[in-house]
N, C-alpha and C positions, 0 to 999 in steps of 0.2 A: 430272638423273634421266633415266634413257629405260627405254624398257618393251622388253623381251627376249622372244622366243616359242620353246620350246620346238624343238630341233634346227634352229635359225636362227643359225649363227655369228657373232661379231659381235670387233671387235679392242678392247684396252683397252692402249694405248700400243702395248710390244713384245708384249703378250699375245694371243694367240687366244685365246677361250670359245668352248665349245658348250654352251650350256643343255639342261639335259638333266628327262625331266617324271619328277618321282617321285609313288610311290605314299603321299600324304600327305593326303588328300582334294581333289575337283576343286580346281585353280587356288590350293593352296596352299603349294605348295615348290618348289621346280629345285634340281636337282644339278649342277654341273658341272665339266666337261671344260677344266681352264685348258693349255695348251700355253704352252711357251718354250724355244725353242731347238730343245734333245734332251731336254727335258724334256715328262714330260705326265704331271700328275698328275689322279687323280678327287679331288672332292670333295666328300661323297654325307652330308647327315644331313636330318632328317625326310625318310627314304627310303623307307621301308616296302619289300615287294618289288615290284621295278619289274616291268612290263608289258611286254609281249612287243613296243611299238614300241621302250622304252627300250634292250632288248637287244642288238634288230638296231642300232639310232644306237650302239652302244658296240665293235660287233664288229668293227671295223676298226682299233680304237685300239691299241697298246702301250701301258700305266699305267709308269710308272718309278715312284710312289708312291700309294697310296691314303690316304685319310682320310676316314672312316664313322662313322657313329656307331654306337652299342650304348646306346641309350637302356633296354633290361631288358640288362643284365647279371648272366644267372645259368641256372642250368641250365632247359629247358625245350623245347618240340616247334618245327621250325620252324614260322612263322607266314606263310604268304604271304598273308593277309589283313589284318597290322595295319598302322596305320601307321606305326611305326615296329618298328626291329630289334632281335630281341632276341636273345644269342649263336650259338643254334643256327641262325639265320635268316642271320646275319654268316656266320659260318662255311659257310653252302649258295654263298651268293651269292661269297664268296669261292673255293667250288671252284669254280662256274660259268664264272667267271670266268678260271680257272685251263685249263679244259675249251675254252675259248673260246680260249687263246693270248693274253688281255688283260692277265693277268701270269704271274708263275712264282711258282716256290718263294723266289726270291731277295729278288720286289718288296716293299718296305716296308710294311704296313699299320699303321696307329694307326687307336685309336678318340679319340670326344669324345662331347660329347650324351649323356652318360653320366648317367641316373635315377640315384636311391635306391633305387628299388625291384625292385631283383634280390635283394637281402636278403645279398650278399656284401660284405666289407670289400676295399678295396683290394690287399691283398697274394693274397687269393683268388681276384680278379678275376686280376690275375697270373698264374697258379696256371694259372687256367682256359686263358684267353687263350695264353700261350706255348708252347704243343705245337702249336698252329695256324699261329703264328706272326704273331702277332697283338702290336699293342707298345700297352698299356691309355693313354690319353693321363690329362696330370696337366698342372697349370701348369707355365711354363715350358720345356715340353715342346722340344724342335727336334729338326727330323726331315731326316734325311741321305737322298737317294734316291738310286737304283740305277742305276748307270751301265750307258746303252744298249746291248743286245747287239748 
C-alpha cells in the first residue's frame, strides 16, 4: 500500500496517475488521471462537482476516454453541491469539459456508480443518456477509446 496526495503524480508500472481531489466530503475520494502511451483516460466516481483546484489540475489533459459515475440517474437541476452526480450535473461537467478542449464530441464517455434511485429503468437511462453522448455502463461493459488527434 502507499498513501497518494492529491495532484502528486505518481507511476504504477508503465502507468502514469495523477490523483485528482474530488468533491465527496474532506479526504474521501480521488479521481483519477491514468495515462499510457497515447492514451489518457479520466476516471471520476464519488465525484461530486469538482472544485476550481480540480479544474485548473485537469486543463492541460486531452481525455481519449472518460468514466464517471451518475450515481442519480434521472432528470433533475444541476447539483454543484452534492456529492455525488446526478445527470444534469454529468452532463454540465461533460460540457465543461468540452469548453476546456479536454475532450470533444468524439471522446468516449460511460457511466457506473449507477444508484436506484433515479427512478428510471435501464433502457430510459439509455434514452436519456445517448443524445449527450453518454454510453450507460452495465456488466461486462468494454469500452474502445478514441484515437489521438
Amino acid at each position: 500500500w502507499h498513501s497518494v496526495t492529491p495532484f502528486e503524480p505518481f507511476a504504477v508500472g508503465a502507468l502514469q496517475v495523477v490523483p485528482l481531489l474530488a468533491n465527496h466530503g474532506p479526504g474521501t475520494a480521488l479521481n483519477y488521471i491514468v495515462q499510457h502511451l497515447d492514451e489518457t483516460v479520466l476516471l471520476a466516481w464519488d465525484t461530486g462537482y469538482w472544485g476550481q483546484e480540480t479544474w485548473e489540475a485537469v486543463a492541460d489533459f486531452r481525455f481519449t476516454g472518460v468514466i464517471s459515475e451518475c450515481t442519480i440517474f434521472g432528470p433533475g437541476p444541476v447539483e454543484r453541491d452534492s456529492r455525488h452526480l446526478n445527470f444534469a450535473t454529468l452532463v454540465d461537467m461533460k460540457q465543461r469539459l468540452t469548453q476546456m478542449r479536454c475532450i470533444d464530441d468524439q471522446t468516449p464517455w460511460a457511466t457506473l456508480h449507477i444508484g436506484d434511485n433515479g427512478g428510471l429503468t435501464y433502457d430510459e437511462q439509455v434514452e436519456l443518456a445517448t443524445p449527450h453522448g453518454v454510453t450507460v455502463g452495465y456488466d461486462g461493459m468494454s469500452f474502445a477509446l478514441q484515437a489521438p488527434a
